[in-house]
Structures are given as C-alpha cells and as structure tokens.
Residue, then its C-alpha position, 0 to 999 in steps of 0.5 A: x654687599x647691597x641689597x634692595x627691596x620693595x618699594x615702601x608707600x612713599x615710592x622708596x626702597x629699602x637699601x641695605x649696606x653690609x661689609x664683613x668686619x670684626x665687632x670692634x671695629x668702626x665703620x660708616x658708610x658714606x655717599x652721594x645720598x648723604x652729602x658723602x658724610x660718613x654714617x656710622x653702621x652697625x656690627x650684626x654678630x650674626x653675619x660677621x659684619x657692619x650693616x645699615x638700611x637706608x630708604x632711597x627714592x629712585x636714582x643712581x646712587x655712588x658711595x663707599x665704607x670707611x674703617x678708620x681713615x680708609x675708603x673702600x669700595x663694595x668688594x660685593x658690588x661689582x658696579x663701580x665708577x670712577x671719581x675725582x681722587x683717581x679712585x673707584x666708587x660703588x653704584x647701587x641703582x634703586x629703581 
C-alpha cells in the first residue's frame, strides 16, 4: 500500500510504503527513486507490517518489496507497469 501526503517547503511529499509482514522477517523496498538498491523498512507492530516514508519530488515513480531473494509488487496498489524481467512493477504518481 502507498500513501501521499502534502507537499512539504521544498515541493516534496511525503510517500509512504507498507507491506503486511510478520516481525521477523526482513524487508526493503526498492525503485526507480533509489537507483533500484533495496532500502531496508521498518516492522510497525501495530499495523502487522514493514513501512518506510520517503520524500519524493514530483514525478512517476516504479518500484517493488523484496523479503529475502523475492521481488514483489504492492498487492494495495492497483498501478502497475511491466518491466524488462518479464514482470510487473508498482507506480506511484507524486504530483
């Protein structure tokens, strides 16, 4: 799931990742605003999940979760677009 919010003084705004996920696990995120180098999220006990904010300037953005050697796309995200491995990625749209 993805979640923007207002843009800040510098015209960025907030981007917030989530993807459920139990306590122990590891999880990064990674994209085409970090070069596609995988960022590692933190577990929020309250939600059941890994999480991160990002500021992001506006712009189309792609990117997916890894948990171990696994890529996966936002199953709360219903914007995708294929990439060169034959797969799908997440968009998020910062305006």
């Amino acid at each position: 799931m993805v979640k923007v919010s207002a843009k800040d003084a510098s015209g960025r705004r907030g981007v917030e990742f989530f993807t459920p996920g139990a306590a122990d696990e590891k999880v990064m995120l990674a994209g085409s605003f970090n070069d596609w180098e995988p960022e590692l999220m933190a577990y929020d006990p309250a939600r059941g999940g890994h999480s991160v904010t990002l500021k992001l300037a506006p712009g189309e953005y792609e990117y997916k979760f890894v948990r171990g050697e696994t890529w996966f796309q936002d199953d709360g995200n219903p914007r995708f677009a294929s990439n060169d491995f034959g797969t799908l990625n997440s968009v998020v749209q910062v305006d």
